[in-house]
N, C-alpha and C positions, 0 to 999 in steps of 0.2 A: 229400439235399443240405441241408446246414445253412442254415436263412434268416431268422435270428435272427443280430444280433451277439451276444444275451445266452446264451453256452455253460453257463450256471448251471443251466440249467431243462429240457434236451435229455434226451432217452429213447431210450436202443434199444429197439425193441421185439421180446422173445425167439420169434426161430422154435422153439424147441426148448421152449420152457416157456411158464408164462400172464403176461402184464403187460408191464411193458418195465422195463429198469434204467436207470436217474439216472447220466449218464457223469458227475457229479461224485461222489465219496464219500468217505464219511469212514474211517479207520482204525482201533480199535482196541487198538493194539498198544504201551501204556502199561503200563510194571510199577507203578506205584503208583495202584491200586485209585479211592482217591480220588480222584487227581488225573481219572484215566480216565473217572469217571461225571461228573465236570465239564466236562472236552471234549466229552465226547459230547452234555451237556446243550448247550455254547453253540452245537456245529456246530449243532443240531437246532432253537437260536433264529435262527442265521443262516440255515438254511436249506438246511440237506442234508436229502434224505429217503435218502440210500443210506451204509446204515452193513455196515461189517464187522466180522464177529470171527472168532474161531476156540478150540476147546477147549486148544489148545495154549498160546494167551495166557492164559489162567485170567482173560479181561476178559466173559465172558460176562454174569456174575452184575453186575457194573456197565454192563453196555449196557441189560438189561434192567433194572437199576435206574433209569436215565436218560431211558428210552423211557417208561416207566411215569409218571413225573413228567409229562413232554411230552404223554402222554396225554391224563394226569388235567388237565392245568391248557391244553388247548385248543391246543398251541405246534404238532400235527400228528393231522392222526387216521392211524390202522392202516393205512389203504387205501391212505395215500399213501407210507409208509414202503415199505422194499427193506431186509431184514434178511439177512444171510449169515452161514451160521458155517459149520465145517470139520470133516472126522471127522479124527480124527488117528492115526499110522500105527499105531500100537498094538491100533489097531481094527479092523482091514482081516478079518478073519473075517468069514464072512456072515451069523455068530449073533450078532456082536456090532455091526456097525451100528445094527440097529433100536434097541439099548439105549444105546448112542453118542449116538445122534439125540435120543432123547426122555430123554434127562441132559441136553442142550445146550438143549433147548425148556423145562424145567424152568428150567433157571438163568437164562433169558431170558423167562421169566414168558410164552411167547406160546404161540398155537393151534395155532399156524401158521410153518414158514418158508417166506420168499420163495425161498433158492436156500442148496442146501447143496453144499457144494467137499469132494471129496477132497482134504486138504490137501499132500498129495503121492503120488507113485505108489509108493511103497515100503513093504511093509510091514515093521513092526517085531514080534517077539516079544511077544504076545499079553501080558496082565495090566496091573497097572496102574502098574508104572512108564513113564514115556513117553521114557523113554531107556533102554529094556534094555542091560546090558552085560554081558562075562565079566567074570573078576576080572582082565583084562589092560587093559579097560576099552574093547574093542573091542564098536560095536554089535553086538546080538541082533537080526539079518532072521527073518524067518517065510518061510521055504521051501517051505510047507505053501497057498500060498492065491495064486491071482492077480488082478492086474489086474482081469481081465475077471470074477472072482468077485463080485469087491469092488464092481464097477459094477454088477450084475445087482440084489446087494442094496439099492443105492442108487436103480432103477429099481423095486424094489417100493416103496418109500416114497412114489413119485410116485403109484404105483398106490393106495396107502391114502389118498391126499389129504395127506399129513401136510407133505407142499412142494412148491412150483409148477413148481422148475425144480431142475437139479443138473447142476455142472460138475467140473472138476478144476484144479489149482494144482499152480506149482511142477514144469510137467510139459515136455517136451520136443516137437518135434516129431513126432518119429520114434512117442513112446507116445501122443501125441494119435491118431495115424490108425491103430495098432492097436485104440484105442476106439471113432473112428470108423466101423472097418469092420463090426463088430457090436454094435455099441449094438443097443440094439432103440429105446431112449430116446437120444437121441445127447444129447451135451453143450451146456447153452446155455450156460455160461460158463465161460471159460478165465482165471488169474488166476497171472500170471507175470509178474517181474521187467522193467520195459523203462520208455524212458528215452531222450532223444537220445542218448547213449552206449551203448544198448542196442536198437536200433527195433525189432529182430526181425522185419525185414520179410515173410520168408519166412512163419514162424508168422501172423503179421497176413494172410498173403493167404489160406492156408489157413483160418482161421477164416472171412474174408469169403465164401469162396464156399463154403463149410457152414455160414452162419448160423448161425455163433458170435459172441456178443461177445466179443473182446479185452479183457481188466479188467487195466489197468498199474498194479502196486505198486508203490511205491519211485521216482516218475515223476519228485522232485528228488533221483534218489542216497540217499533217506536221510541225508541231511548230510556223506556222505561224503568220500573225496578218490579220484581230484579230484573237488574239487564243479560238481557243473553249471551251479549259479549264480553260477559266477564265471568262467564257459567265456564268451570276449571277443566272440564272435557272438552269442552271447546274452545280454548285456549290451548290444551296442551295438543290436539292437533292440529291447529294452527301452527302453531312451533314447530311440528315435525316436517309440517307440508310445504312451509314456508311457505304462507297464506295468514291473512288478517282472521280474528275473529269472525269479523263480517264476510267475510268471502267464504270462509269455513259453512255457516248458515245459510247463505243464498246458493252456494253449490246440494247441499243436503238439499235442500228444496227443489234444486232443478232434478238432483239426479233421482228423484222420488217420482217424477213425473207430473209435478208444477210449475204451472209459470207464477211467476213473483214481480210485486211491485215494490221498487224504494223509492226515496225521497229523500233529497238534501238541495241546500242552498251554496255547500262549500266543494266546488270544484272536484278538489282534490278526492274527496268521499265519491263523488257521481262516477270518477275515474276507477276508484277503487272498486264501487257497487257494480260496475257492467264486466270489470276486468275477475270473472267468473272461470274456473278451471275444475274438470274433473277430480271428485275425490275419490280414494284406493278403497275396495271393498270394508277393508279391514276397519276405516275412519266410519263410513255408513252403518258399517253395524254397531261400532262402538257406541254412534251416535243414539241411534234405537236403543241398545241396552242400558248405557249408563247414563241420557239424560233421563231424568226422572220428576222434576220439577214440572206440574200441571198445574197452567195459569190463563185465564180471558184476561187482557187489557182493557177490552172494548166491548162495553154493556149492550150495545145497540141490536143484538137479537133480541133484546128483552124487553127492548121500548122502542125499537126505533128511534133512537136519537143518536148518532156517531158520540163517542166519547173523544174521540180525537179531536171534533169539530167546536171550534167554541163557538157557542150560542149566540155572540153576536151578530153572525154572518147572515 
């Protein structure tokens, strides 16, 4: 039970792995490199200690640039940080994770990850383009390797110490409790698209009673349309609460028992997105009743391809 107004500061702590995860965090997923290691610098003076990435963003090498500054100059030590990145499908052999992993710990300058994501459950054709295709220009899948391969090799990494915890992304219900049922190492974090227009109720319960964290990307649409922040129930208790749209939706999501990732490049938004406060019974239920709008942003349970991600990375 949350008993704190201030949702800024709140930790799950992982049944499935060591530490607990900061349900505020920051995202990653910035094409321009610079601007990247600068967000990631001010969330990290505002006060997120839960950063993500993924090999797929090519923003590895600026988290770790950004974390290292923060380091060196006192803005957080190691211990408090919550580092994620993702193997991406390309990799899904179980001779090439380990080599995945520690390319990813390399570019991110660390010892150690806190929690590494499959970054979806499909594998792609092995080598290093990360969009294989024929000349018709249809994905190259790997037919050759499963799932439950691909997680085995991911539960030896836990076993060499090289990261505390490992989940999966981008994944369904239905492939979560195939992993479930034999994990040896089961999943402590799940990290899927959801959003008032997305709650995912079912998947949310399933994780709560297997002592998963729920990790929601994309918790304001991604900017999309329609946009959430301009969805008239969640405006009009914003207004009452004296709270932004956006604060309105990343609280709904903490106080449901998620941790959530955002992402901006503009200061002031990074300030806004951590500065999180409890909402009244009365807003939470409102929320459940009367948003009604059910929307996916991002196809990528369907193909494994992030929709957010342009292709040219």
């Amino acid at each position: 039970m949350l008993t704190s107004n201030d949702l800024s500061q709140k930790k799950i702590p992982l049944v499935h792995g060591t530490g607990a995860i900061p349900v505020v965090g920051f995202g990653s997923l910035i094409p321009d490199l610079a601007a990247a290691k600068q967000a990631i610098k001010v969330a990290l003076e505002v006060g997120f200690r839960h950063i993500d990435s993924a090999e797929l963003y090519r923003t590895e090498e600026a988290v770790g640039a950004a974390v290292k500054e923060a380091l060196d100059e006192g803005v957080a030590k190691r211990e408090e940080l919550f580092i994620t990145t993702k193997l991406w499908n390309n990799n899904h052999r179980p001779d090439r994770v380990k080599l995945a992993f520690e390319a990813s710990l390399r570019r991110l300058q660390l010892d150690y990850l806190d929690c590494y994501l499959m970054h979806t459950p499909f594998a792609f054709k092995p080598g290093d383009e990360m969009f294989p295709a024929n000349e018709r220009g249809e994905l190259l899948y790997d037919t050759e390797v499963t799932l439950i391969e691909t997680w085995r090799a991911m539960e030896r990494l836990v076993d060499e110490g090289k990261v505390r915890a490992i989940g999966l992304s981008d994944i369904t219900l239905e492939k979560l409790k195939e992993i479930v049922a034999v994990a040896r190492i089961k999943p402590a974090v799940v990290q899927v698209e959801s959003h008032p227009y997305l709650p995912e109720w079912e998947l949310l319960d399933f994780c709560k009673r297997h002592g998963i964290v729920f990790l929601a990307f994309a918790p304001l649409g991604h900017g999309m349309k329609p946009k959430i922040t301009d969805d008239r129930v969640i405006t009009a208790i914003a207004q009452r609460v004296g709270k932004t749209p956006a604060q309105v939706a990343l609280a709904w999501a903490a106080q449901r028992g998620t941790a959530f990732l955002t992402t901006s490049t503009n200061p002031g938004h990074i300030k806004e997105n951590f500065d999180v406060s409890l909402l009244p019974d009365d807003a939470m239920q409102e929320m459940q009743d009367r948003v009604t709008t059910i929307i996916r942003l991002n196809p990528v349970v369907e193909t494994g391809v992030p929709g957010f991600v342009p292709r040219s990375v």
